[in-house]
C-alpha positions as CSV (number, residue, x, y, z in Angstrom):
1,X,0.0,0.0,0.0
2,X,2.8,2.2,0.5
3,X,4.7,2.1,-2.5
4,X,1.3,2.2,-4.0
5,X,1.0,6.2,-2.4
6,X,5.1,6.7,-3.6
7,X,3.8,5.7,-7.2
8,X,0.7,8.0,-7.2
9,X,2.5,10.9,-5.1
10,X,5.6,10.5,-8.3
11,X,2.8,10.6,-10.7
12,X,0.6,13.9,-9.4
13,X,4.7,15.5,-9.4
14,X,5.3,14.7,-12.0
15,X,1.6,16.2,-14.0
16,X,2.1,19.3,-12.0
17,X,5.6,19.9,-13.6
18,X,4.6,19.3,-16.6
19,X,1.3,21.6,-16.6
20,X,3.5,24.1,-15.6
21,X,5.9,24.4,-18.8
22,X,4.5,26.0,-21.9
23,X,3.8,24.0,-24.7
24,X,2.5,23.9,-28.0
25,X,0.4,26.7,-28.3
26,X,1.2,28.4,-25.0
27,X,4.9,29.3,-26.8
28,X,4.1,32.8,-26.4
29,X,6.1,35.7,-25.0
30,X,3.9,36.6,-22.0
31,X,4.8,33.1,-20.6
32,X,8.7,33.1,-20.7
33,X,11.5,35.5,-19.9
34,X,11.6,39.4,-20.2
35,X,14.0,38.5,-23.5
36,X,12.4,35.5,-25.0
37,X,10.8,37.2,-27.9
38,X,11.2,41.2,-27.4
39,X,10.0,43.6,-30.1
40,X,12.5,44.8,-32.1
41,X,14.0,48.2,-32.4
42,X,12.7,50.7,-34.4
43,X,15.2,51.5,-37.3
44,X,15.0,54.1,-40.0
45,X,15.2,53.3,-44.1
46,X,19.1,54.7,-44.1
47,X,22.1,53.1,-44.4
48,X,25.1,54.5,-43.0
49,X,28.7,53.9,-44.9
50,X,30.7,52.7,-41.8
51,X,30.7,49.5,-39.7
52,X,29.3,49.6,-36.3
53,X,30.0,47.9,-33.6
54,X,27.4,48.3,-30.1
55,X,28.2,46.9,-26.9
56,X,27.0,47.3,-23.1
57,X,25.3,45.8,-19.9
58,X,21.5,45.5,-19.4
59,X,19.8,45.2,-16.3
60,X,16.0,44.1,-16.2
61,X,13.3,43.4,-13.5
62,X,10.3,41.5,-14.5
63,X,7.2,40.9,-12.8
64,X,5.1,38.0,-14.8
65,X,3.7,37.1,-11.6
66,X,4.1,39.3,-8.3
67,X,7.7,40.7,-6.8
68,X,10.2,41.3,-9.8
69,X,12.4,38.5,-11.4
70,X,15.5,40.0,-12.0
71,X,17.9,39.0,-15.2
72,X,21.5,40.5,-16.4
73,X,22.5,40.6,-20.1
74,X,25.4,41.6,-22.4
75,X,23.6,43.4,-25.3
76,X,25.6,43.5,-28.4
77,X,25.4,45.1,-32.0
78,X,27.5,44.4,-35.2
79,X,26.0,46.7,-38.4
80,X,28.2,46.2,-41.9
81,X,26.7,48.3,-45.2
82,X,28.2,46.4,-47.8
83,X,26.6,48.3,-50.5
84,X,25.3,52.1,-50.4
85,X,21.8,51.0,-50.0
86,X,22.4,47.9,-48.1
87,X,23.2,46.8,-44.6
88,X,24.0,43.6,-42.5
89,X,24.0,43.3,-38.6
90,X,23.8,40.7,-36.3
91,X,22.8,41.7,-32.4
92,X,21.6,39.6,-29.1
93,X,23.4,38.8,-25.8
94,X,25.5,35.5,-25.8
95,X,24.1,35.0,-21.8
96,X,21.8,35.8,-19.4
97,X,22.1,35.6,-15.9
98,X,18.7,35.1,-14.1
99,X,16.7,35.1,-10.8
100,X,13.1,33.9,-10.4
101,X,11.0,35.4,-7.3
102,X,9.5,32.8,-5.4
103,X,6.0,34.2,-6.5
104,X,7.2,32.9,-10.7
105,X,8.8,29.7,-9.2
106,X,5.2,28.9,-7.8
107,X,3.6,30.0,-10.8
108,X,5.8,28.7,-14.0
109,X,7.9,25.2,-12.1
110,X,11.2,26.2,-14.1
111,X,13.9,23.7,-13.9
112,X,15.9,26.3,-11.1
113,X,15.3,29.3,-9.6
114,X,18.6,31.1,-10.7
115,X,21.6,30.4,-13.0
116,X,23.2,31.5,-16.4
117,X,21.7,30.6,-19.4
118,X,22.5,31.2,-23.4
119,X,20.9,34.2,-25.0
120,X,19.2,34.7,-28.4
121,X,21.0,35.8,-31.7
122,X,19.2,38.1,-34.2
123,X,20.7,38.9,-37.7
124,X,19.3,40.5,-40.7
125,X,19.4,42.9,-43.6
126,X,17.9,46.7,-44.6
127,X,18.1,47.7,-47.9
128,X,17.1,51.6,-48.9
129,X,14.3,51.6,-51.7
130,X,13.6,55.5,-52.0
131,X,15.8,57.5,-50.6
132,X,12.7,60.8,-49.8
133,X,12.3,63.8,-51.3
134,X,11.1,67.0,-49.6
135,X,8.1,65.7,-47.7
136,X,7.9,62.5,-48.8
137,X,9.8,60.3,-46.4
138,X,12.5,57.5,-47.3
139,X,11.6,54.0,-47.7
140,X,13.4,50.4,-47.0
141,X,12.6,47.3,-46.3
142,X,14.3,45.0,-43.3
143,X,14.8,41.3,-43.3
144,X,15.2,40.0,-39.9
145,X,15.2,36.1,-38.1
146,X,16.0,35.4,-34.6
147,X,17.6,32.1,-34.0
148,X,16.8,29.4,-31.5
149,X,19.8,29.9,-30.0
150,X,18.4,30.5,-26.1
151,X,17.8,27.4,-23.7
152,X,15.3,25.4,-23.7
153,X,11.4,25.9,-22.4
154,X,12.4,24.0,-19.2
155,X,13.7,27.5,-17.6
156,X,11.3,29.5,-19.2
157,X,14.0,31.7,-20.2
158,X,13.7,32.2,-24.3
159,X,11.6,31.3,-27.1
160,X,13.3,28.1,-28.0
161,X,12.4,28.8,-31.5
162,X,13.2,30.3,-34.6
163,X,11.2,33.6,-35.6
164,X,11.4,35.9,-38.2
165,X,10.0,39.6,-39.3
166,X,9.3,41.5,-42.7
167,X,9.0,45.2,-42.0
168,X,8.7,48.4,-44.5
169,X,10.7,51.4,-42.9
170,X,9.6,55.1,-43.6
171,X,11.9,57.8,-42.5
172,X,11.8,61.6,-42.3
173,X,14.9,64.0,-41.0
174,X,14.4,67.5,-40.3
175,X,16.0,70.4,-39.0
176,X,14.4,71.6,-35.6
177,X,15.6,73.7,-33.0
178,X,19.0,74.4,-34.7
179,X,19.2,70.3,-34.7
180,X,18.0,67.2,-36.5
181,X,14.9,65.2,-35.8
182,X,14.9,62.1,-37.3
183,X,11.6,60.3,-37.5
184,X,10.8,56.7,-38.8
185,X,8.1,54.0,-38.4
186,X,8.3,50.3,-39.3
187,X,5.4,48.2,-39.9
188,X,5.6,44.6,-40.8
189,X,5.3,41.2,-40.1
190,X,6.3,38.6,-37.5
191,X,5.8,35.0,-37.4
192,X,7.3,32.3,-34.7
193,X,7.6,28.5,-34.5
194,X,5.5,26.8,-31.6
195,X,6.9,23.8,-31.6
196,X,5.2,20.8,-33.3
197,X,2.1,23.1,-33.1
198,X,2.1,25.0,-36.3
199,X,3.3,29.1,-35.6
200,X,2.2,32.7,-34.6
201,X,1.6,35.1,-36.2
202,X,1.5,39.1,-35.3
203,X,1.5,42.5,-36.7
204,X,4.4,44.2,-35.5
205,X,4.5,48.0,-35.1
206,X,7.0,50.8,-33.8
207,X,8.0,54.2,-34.1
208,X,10.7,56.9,-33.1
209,X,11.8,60.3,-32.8
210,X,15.6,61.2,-32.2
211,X,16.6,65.0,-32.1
212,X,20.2,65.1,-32.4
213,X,22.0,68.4,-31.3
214,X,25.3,68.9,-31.6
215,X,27.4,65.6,-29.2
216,X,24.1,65.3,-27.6
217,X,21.1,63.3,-28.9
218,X,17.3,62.0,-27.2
219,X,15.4,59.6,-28.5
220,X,12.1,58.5,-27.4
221,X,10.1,54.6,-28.9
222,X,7.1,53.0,-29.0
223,X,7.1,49.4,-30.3
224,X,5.1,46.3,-30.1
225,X,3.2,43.1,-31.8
226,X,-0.2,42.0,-31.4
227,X,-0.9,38.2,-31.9
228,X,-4.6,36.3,-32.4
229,X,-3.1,34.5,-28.8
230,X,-3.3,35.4,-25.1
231,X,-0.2,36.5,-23.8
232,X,1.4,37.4,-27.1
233,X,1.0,41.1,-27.6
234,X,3.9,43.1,-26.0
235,X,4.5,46.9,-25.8
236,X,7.0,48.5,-24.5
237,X,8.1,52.4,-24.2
238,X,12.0,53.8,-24.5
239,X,13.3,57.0,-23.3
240,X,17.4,57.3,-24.3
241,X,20.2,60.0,-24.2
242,X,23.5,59.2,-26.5
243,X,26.6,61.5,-25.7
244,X,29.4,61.2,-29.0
245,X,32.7,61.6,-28.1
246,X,34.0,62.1,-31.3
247,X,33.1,60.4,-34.9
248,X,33.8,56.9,-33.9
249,X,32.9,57.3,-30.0
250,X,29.5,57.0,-28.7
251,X,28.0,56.3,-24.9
252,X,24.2,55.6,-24.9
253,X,22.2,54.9,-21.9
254,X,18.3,54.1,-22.2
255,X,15.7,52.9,-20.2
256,X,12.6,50.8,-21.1
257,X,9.4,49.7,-19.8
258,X,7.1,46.8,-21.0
259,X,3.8,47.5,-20.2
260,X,2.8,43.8,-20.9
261,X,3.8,39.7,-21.4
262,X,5.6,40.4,-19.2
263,X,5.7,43.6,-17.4
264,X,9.1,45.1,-16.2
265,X,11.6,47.2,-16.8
266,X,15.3,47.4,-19.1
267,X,17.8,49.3,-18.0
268,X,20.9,49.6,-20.2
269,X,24.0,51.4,-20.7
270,X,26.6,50.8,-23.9
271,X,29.4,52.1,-25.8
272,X,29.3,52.4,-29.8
273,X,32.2,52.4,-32.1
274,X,32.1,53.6,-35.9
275,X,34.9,52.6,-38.3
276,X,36.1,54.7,-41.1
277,X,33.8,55.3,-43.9
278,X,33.7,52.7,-46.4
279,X,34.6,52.5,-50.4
280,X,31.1,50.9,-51.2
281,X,30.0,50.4,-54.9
């Protein structure tokens, strides 16, 4: 009779473990990590004629559940034009160092509470279609695909999955206040793999305005998706100064809040560097 209990104590365990990992169709956003499937950043039409490389420290508090789950990253940025109307880049953090609140461990039954885990590669392509005239804004296209390069579900730390987005860029610069406000919007399409389950799909959405004056520059961003799912429609609000040193020397600091799947907040700080302009045909 005892081991009979051991067997059917293993077996309830067990079902409750497993009811608490996403799968399927619950492979959306609002039920993994602050990073597992962010919107991405706004970008306008242009292409720029030097490399860039982006690096920095993000620090982010979460609260899918109650408290805040806190999480550490190593953003990084590489941007090659390899053409005058053409760019490549590849971006992500190669780790992330976590901590669920008791509140999530309760809630979600990851595999542990804290650790390191990998991070998610993006890469893609912009090309410039029309480069504006007067009032009529610039326009470019952008390629993107994230890799399933994070851990698996079991921490419910990343999107375990592939994704990818199609967007149409529209960009405007003008001169304001003795400076330059730059204005673009991207709309487009993303589209993630839920595991045997078939995939997502969301219209993705976001816009910005950056008024550069002199070394100094502000920017402020709106961007999100919106899926036919629950727990798939993030939106999330940026606010971030940039400081250039000189041409190939930039600081940038920025913070961002997600308003939803999951709430929390992004708090980064980075260092750009520009190489020399390039002999592009």
């Amino acid at each position: 009779m005892r081991r009979v209990v051991s067997v059917w104590l293993v077996v309830v365990l067990s079902s409750v473990g497993a009811w608490g990992q996403p799968t399927g169709r619950d492979i959306n956003p609002g039920l993994l990590g602050f990073n597992a499937l962010s919107p991405f950043e706004t970008t306008g039409p242009w292409v720029g004629e030097r490399w860039l490389v982006a690096f920095g420290a993000g620090l982010q508090l979460s609260s899918p559940e109650s408290g805040a789950d806190v999480s550490y990253t190593v953003p990084f940025r590489f941007e090659y034009p390899f053409v005058k109307r053409a760019s490549l880049w590849l971006e992500g953090s190669p780790f992330e160092a976590f901590t669920y609140t008791r509140a999530t461990q309760l809630a979600w039954s990851p595999n542990r509470p804290a650790g390191v885990t990998r991070g998610d590669i993006s890469f893609g392509s912009r090309f410039l279609v029309y480069s504006g005239t007067g009032w009529f804004p610039a326009i470019g296209v952008r390629v993107l695909v994230k890799t399933a390069t994070g851990e698996n579900l079991a921490n419910r730390r990343f999107l375990d999955a592939p994704a990818y987005q199609l967007d149409f860029l529209f960009g405007e610069r003008l001169e304001v206040l003795g400076g330059e406000l730059e204005l673009a919007v991207c709309l487009g399409f993303l589209a993630w793999q839920q595991g045997e389950a078939g995939q997502n799909d969301a219209f993705a959405g976001s816009g910005r305005a950056r008024w550069e004056w002199g070394r100094l520059a502000a920017r402020v961003e709106v961007r999100g998706y919106s899926g036919w799912q629950h727990n798939d429609r993030p939106l999330v609000g940026l606010v971030g100064l940039e400081w250039r040193f000189t041409e190939a020397l930039q600081v940038e600091a920025s913070a961002t809040r997600s308003f939803r799947d999951p709430p929390g907040l992004d708090f980064r700080i980075g260092v750009k560097l520009s190489g020399p302009t390039l002999k592009m045909p």
